[in-house]
C-alpha positions in Angstrom: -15.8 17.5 3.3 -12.6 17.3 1.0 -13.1 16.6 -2.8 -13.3 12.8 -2.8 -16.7 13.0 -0.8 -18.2 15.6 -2.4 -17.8 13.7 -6.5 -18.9 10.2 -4.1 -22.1 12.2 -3.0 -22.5 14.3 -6.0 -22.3 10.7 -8.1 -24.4 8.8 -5.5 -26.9 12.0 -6.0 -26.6 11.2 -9.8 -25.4 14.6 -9.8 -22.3 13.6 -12.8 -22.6 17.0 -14.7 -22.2 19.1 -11.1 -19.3 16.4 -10.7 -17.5 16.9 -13.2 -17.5 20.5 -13.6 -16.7 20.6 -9.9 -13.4 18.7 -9.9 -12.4 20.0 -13.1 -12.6 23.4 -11.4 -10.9 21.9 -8.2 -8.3 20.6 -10.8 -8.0 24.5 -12.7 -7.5 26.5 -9.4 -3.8 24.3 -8.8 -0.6 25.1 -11.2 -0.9 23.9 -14.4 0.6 20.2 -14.9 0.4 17.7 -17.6 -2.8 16.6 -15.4 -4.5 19.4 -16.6 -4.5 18.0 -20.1 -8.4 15.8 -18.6 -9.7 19.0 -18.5 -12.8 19.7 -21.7 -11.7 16.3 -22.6 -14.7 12.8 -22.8 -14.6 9.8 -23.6 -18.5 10.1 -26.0 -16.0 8.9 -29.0 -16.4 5.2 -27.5 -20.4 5.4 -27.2 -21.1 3.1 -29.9 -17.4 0.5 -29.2 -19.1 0.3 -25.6 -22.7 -0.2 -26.9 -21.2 -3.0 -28.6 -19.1 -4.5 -25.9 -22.1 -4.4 -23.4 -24.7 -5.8 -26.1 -22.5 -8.8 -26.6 -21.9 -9.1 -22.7 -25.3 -9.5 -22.1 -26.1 -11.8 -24.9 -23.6 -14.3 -24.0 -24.5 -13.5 -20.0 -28.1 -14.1 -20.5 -27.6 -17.6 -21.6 -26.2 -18.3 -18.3 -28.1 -16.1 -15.8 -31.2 -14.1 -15.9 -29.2 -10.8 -15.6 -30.6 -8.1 -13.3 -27.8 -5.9 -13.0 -24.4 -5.2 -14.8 -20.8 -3.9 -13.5 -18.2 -2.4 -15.5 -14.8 -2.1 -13.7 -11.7 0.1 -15.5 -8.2 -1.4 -14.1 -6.2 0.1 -12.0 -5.2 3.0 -14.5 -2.9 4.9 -12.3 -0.2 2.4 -12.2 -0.9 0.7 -15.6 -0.8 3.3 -17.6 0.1 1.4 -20.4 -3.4 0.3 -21.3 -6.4 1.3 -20.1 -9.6 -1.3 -20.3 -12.3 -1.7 -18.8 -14.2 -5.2 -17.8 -18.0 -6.7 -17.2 -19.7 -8.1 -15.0 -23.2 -9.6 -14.9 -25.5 -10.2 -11.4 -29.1 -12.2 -10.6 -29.9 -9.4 -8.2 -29.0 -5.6 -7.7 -27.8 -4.7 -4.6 -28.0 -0.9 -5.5 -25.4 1.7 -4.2 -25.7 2.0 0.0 -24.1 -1.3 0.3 -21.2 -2.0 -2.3 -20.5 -5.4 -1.0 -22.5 -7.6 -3.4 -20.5 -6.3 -6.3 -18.1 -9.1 -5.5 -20.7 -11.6 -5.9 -20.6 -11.6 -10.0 -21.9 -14.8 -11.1 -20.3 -13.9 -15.5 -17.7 -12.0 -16.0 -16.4 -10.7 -19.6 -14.0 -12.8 -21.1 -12.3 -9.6 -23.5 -11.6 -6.2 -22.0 -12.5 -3.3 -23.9 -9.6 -0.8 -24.4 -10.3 3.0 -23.4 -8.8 4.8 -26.2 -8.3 9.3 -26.5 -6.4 9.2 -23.0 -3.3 8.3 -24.5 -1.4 11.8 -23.5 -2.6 11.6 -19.8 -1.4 7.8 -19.7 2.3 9.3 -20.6 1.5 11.8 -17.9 1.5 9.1 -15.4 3.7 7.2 -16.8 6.1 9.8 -16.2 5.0 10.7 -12.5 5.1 6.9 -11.6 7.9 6.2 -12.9 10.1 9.1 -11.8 8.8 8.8 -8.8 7.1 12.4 -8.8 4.6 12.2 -6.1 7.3 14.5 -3.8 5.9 17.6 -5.5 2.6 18.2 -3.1 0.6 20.5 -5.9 1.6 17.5 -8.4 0.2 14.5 -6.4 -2.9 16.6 -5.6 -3.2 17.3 -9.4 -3.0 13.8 -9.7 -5.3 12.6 -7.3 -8.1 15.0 -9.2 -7.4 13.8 -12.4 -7.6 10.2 -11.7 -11.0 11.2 -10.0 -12.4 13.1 -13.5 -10.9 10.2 -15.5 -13.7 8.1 -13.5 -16.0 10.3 -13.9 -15.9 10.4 -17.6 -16.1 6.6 -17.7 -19.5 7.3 -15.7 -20.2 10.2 -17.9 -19.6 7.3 -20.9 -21.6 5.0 -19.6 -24.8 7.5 -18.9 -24.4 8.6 -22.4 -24.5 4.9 -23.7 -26.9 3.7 -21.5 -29.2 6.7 -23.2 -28.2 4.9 -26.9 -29.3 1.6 -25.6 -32.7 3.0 -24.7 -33.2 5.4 -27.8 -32.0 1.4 -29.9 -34.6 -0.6 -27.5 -31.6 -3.1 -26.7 -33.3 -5.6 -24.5 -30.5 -4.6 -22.0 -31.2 -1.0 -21.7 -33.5 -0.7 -18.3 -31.3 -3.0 -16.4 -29.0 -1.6 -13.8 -26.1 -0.6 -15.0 -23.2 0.5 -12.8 -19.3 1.9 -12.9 -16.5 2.7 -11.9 -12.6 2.3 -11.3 -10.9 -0.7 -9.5 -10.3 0.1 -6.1 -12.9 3.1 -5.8 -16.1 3.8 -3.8 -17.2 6.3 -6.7 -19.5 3.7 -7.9 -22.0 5.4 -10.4 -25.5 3.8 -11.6 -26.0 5.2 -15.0 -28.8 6.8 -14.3 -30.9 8.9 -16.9 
């Protein structure tokens, strides 16, 4: 099983701590890169800007739709590293995580993104691999490929930890099923307490 399948089944498990401590080890054991910098690093500063964001979603969503679950989708980081954001998106039904499918069924969608801020030294990093075409250097591009893995991971890690602040706040969206993860990626995680 390479590393990709174990963080998919360790996050499908709603294993995230194992997950994260996992491919940050994964991540430690290669020569140190400006990757590295993910390593101790969260994104927790953004708990209450994200509370925020989805409280609003679902207010306006809830007007339109009865909403049973909600998605949260970062861009496709790795290549636009010059701003990271995430978007919503707000379902009748919840399809849960064996069949990802549905998730393309959204019937709102957030009109604003919410910028991911504190990664701003990793989104040089790639910046600089992209753009000087870097990905020759083996140990680098697997360095990479780890890193863009725990940058996921800490969105889900985000999203857990808000989820939790919804519930201790009583928002009227906290039990409904909450889900994220990257564009383009099976590591979907349901923010699971």
């Amino acid at each position: 099983m390479d590393i990709t399948e174990k963080l998919e089944k360790l996050v499908f498990e709603n294993q995230l701590d194992k997950a994260i401590t996992f491919a940050e080890g994964e991540l430690t054991k290669l020569p140190k890169t400006g990757f590295h910098k993910i390593v101790g690093k969260n994104l927790l500063h953004l708990k209450e800007p994200l509370l925020n964001y989805l409280n609003e979603f679902y207010k306006n969503a809830k007007d339109e739709i009865e909403v049973k679950a909600i998605y949260s989708e970062m861009n496709g980081f790795t290549i636009n590293y010059d701003l990271w954001f995430i978007d919503l998106f707000a379902f009748t039904e919840c399809g849960g995580l064996e069949d990802l499918d549905w998730l393309a069924d959204f019937e709102v969608s957030s009109v604003d993104s919410m910028t991911i801020t504190g990664f701003e030294e990793l989104q040089s990093v790639y910046e600089d691999y992209m753009e000087n075409e870097k990905w020759s250097d083996e140990k680098l591009e697997e360095a990479c490929e780890i890193c863009e893995l725990i940058i996921i991971l800490k969105l889900q890690e985000l999203f857990r930890e808000t989820k939790k602040l919804a519930i201790e706040k009583n928002f009227e969206w906290a039990n409904i099923s909450l889900f994220a993860t990257a564009h383009d990626y099976d590591m979907v995680y349901e923010a699971k307490l």
